[in-house]
C-alpha positions as CSV (number, residue, x, y, z in Angstrom):
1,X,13.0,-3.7,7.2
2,X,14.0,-0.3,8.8
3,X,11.0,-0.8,11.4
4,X,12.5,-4.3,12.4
5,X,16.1,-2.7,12.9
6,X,14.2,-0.1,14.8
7,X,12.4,-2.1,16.9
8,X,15.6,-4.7,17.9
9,X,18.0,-1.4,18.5
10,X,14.7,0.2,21.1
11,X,14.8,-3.5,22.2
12,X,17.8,-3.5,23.1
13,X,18.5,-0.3,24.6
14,X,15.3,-0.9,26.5
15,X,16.7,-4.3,27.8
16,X,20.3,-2.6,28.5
17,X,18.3,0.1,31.0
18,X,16.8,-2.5,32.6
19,X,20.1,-4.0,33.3
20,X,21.9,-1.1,34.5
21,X,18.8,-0.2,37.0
22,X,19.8,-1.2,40.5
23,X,18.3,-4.7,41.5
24,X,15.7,-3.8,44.3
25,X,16.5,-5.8,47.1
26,X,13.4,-7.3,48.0
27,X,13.4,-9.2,44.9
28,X,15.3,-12.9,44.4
29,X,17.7,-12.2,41.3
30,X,16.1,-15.1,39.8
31,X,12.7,-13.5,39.4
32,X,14.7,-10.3,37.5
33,X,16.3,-12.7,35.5
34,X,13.3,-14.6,34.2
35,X,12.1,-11.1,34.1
36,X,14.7,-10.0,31.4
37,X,14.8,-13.5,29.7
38,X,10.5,-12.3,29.4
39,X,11.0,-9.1,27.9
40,X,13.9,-10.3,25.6
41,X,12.3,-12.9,24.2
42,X,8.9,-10.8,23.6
43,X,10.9,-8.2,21.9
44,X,12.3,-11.1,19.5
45,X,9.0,-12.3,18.9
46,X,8.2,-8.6,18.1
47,X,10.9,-8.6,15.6
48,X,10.1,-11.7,14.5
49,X,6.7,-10.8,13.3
50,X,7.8,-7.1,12.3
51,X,10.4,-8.7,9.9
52,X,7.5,-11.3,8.7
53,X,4.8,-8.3,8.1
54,X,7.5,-6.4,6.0
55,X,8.1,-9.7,3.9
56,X,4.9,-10.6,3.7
57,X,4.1,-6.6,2.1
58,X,6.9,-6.8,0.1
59,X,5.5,-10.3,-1.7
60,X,1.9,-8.7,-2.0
61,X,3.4,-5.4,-3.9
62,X,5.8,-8.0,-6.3
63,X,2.8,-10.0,-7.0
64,X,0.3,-6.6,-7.7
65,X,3.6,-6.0,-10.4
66,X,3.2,-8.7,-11.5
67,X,-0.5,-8.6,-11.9
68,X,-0.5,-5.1,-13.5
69,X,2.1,-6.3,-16.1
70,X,0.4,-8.8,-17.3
71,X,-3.0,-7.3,-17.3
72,X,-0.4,-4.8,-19.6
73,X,0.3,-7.4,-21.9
74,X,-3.0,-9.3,-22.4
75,X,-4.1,-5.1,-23.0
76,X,-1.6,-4.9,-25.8
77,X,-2.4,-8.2,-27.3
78,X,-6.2,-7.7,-27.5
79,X,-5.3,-4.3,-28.9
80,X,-3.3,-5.4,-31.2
81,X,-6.2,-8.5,-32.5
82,X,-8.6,-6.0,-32.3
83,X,-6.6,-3.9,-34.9
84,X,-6.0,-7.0,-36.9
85,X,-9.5,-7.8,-37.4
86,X,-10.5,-4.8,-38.0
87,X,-7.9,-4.5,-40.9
88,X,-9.0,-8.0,-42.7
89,X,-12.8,-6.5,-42.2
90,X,-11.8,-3.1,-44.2
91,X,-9.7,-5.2,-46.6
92,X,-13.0,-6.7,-47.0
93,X,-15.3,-4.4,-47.3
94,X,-12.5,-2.3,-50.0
95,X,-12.5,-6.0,-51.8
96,X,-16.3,-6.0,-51.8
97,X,-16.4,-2.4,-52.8
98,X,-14.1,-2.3,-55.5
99,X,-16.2,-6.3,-57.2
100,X,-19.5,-3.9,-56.8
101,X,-18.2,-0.7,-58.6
102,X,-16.1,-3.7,-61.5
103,X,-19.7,-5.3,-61.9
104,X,-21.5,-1.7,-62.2
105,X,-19.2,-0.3,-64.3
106,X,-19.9,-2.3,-67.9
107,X,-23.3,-2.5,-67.1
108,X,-24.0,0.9,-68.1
């Protein structure tokens, strides 16, 4: 946004020395004036695109947010499944553990 206010305030002090300039007396003061109307309008084009380019930035760095916090979240769920599982499979293998040593024990 600060390069689109830059670019319309060199615009138009770039359009406002052209003004002041005396007209050169050869040419028809319709030629300068389709001259400036030229060089305006390709500055607001400038802008134009300038402000559209900054937008356009902006969008791509909300959506890599977006993207990294979500990536965050499915990180923190897999984690925490992960963790789970491997939980229930030590449960297990203590339940396991603990029938084996029951089942040894009045055997001897």
């Amino acid at each position: 946004m600060k390069k689109a206010i830059a670019t319309l305030i060199a615009g138009l002090f770039a359009t406002a020395a052209f003004a002041q300039t005396p007209a050169a007396p050869a040419a028809p003061a319709k030629v300068e004036a389709a001259h400036t109307k030229a060089v305006v309008k390709a500055d607001a084009k400038e802008a134009q695109a300038v402000v559209k380019a900054d937008a356009k930035e902006a969008k791509a760095v909300v959506a890599a947010k977006t993207e990294v916090a979500s990536a965050k979240t499915e990180a923190a769920a897999t984690k925490a499944k992960a963790h789970h599982t491997a939980k229930k499979t030590k449960a297990k293998a203590d339940a396991k553990l603990a029938s084996a040593t029951a089942e040894a024990a009045p055997a001897k």
